[in-house]
N, C-alpha and C positions, 0 to 999 in steps of 0.2 A: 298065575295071576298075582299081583302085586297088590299090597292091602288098598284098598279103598281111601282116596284123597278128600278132604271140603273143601266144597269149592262154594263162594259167596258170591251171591249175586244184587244188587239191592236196586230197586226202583222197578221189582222183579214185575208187575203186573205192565208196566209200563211197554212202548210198541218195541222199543230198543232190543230189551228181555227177550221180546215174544220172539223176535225173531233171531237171537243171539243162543235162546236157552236148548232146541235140539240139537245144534253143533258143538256144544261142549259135551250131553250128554248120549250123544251117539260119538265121542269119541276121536273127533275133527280138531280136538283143541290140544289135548294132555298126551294123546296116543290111543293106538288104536287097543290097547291091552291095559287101558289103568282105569280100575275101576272106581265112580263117582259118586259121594254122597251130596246133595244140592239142595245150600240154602239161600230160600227165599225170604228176604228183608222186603216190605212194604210198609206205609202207612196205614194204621188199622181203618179207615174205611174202603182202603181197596182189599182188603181178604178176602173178600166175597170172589172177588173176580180172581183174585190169587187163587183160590180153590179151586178155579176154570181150568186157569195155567197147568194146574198142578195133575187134575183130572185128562186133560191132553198128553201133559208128558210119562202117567202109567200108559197111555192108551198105545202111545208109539211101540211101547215093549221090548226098552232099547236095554240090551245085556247087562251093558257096562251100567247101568242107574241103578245103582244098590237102593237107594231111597231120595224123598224128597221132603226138605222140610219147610213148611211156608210159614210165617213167622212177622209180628211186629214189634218182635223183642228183638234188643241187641244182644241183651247177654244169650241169649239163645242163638240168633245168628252169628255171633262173630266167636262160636265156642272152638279151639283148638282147630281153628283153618291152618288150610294150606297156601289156597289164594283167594283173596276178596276182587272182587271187581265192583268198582261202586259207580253206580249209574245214574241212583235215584239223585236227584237236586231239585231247589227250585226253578224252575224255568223263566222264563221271563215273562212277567205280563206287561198287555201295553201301558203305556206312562210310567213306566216302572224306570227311577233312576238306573245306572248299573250303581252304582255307594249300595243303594238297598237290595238288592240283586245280591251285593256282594258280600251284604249283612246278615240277610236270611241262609245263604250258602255258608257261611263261617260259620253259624252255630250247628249246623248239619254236620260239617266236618268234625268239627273238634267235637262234638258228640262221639262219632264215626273211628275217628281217632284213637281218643279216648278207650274204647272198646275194644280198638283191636291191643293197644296198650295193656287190657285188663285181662282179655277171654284169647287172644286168638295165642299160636305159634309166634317164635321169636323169630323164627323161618320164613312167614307165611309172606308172598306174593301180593300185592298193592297194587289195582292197575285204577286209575280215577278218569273215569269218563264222564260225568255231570260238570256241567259247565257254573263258571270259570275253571277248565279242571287245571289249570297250572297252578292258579293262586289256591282251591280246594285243594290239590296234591299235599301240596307247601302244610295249610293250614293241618291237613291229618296230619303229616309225616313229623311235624311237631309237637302234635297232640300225643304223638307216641310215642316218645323218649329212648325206649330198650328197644324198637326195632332200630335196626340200620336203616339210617336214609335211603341207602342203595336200594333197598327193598323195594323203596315207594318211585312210583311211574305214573305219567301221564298218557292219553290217546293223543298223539298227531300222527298217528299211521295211516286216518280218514284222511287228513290231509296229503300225507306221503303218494298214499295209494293213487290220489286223483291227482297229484303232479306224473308221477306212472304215465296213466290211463293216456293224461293230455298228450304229453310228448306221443307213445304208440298210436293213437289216431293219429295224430300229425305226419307220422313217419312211415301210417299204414303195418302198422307190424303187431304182432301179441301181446298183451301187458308185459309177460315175462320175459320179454327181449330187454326191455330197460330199465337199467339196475343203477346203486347209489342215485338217486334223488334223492338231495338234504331237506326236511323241514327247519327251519333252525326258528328258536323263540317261542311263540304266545301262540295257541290255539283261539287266534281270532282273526282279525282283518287285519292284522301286522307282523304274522308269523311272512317267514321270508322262505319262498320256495326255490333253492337253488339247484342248477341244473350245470353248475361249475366243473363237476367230477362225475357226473352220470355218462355211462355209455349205453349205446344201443344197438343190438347184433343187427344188421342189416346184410342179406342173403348170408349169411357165414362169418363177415368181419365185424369187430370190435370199432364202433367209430365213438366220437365223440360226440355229445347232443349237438355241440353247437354247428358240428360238424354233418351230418345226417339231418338233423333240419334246415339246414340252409337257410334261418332266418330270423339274423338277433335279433332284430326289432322286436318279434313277436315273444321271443322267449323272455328278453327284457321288460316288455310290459304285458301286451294282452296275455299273455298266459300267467303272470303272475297273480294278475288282476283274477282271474278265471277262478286258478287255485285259492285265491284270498277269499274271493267272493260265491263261491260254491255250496254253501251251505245255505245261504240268502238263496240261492238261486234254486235249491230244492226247496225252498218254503214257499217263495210264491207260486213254484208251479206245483206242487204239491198240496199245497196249505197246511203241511204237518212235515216237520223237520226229520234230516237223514234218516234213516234206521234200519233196510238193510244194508246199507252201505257201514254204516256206523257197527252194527255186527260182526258182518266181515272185516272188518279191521280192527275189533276187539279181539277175535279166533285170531290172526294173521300175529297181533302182538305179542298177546299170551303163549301162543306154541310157540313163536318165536324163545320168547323165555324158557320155557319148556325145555325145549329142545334144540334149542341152540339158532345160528344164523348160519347161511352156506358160504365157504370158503372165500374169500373176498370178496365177499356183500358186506352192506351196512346197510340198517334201516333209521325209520328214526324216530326218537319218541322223548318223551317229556322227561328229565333228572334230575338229579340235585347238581346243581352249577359250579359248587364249593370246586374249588382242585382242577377247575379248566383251563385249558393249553388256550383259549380262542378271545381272552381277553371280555368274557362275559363275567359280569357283576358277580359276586359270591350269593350264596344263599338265595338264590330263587331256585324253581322249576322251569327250565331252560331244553325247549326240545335241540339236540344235539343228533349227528350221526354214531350211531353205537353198532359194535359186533357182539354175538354174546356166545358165552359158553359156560357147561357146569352150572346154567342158569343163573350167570355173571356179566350184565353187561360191561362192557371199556368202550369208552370214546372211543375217537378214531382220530390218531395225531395228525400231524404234520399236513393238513389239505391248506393250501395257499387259499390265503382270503382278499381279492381284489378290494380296490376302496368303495366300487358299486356295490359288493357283498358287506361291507364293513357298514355300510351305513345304514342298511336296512336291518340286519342283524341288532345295530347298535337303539333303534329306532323302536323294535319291539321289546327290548331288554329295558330301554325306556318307561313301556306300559306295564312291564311287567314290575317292576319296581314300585312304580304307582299303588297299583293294584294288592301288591303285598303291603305297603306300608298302610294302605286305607284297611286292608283284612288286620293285620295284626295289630292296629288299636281295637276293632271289634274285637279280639282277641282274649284282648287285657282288659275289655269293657267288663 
């Protein structure tokens, strides 16, 4: 057995957590033999319920969970990690500009930041799932100067995944038949899900999306639309946003890092933009197609970008730009 990793979770009481926090510590995420100590970050009036969480997950009995610590301290959660996973954010309330949205989520980061700059590993794993998480990504991964940028990562694997899903219903086939689906840009309603390089095994052969669905129109707009707007569409029917979807593609990205990616896959997830081949803006957090190894993502060069792709790509790099320059005057406020 190999010594015990921290692993950080924060917005830990939250529905995300609840159904995020058995698969990392039954061993779904890091491997099936590495064993977990798990800290829980909340605001001090959810502790109460954090102590619920906490009393559930000795109850499971799960080997690999050396311990559990629940916490509204940073210097205590973010002590000598391995990976943080940050969840908790402000959410949106109604009438809530996004500026202020984007105001109250910058001083959570740069807090957040801050911390792991102070307490954690120069090593430790960054994945930011609290929304905005491209421009929060940005915002920590600045706040924390001696990590590598590299380190720091956004979630568009929820979106990755349900561009997946949509093509496999469409095509009647397994998720796992359909592979490279690009998110590229903003984990919002302008992130661009491309299906330019995706194939799909269909009975045994390798085809191409466009090829196997027999219907650009569709993958040109209503499916893009579908993937854009998916998240809207689990709140109204739901009336409470993603969250075991949003899990499962927490576990999916993190092992990914872990553990690497499979031989001519690429998935895709939010990074620092500085150094890319694809003509995106420097210095944002820019979801990209990446392979990874050694727990190293690398883009993935040379994929031909049509001017349909060029402009949608160029279009959330746009907001995203935005978004960063409104965060990094909070910043400097």
């Amino acid at each position: 057995m190999s010594e015990p990793i921290r692993v950080l979770v924060t917005g830990a009481a939250g529905q995300i957590a609840y159904s995020l926090l058995f698969s990392i510590a039954k061993g779904d995420v890091f491997g099936k033999d590495q064993p977990i100590i798990l800290l829980l970050l909340d605001i001090s009036p959810m502790l109460p319920v954090l102590e619920g969480v906490v009393m559930e997950l000795q109850d499971c009995a799960l080997p690999l969970l050396r311990d559990v610590v629940p916490t509204d301290k940073e210097e205590v959660a973010f002590k000598d990690l391995d990976a943080a996973i940050l969840v908790g954010s402000m959410p949106r309330k109604e009438g809530m500009e996004r500026k202020d949205l984007l105001k109250a989520n910058v001083a959570i980061f740069k807090s957040q930041g801050t911390a792991l700059e102070k307490y954690a590993k120069k090593t430790v794993k960054v994945l930011v799932v609290g929304n905005p998480a491209n421009t929060n990504c940005l915002v920590a991964a600045k706040s924390a100067p001696s990590i590598p940028k590299e380190n720091f990562s956004c979630l568009t694997r929820l979106d990755h995944n349900r561009a997946c899903s949509q093509v496999a219903i469409r095509c009647g086939v397994p998720a796992n038949h359909v592979k490279n689906v690009i998110i590229w840009g903003n984990h919002s309603s302008t992130q661009y899900p491309d299906v330019h390089h995706c194939v799909v095994n269909m009975s045994g052969s390798q085809l191409a999306c466009f090829d196997a669905v027999k219907d650009d129109a569709w993958l040109k707009g209503g499916f893009i639309a579908t993937v854009q707007q998916r998240g809207a569409a689990v709140i109204k029917a739901r009336k409470l946003s993603s969250a075991m979807s949003a899990a499962k593609a927490i576990c999916d990205h993190m092992r990914d890092i872990w553990l690497g990616t499979p031989e001519g896959e690429f998935i895709s997830m939010g990074v620092y933009s500085t150094g890319n081949s694809y003509g995106v803006p420097e210095d944002l957090i820019y979801s990209f197609p990446v392979q990874i190894k050694d727990k190293t993502w690398k883009m993935v060069e040379g994929l031909a970008v049509n001017d349909f792709s060029r402009s949608k790509m160029d279009a959330t790099a746009a907001e995203l730009i935005e978004e960063r320059d409104t965060a990094m005057a909070f910043v400097g406020a």
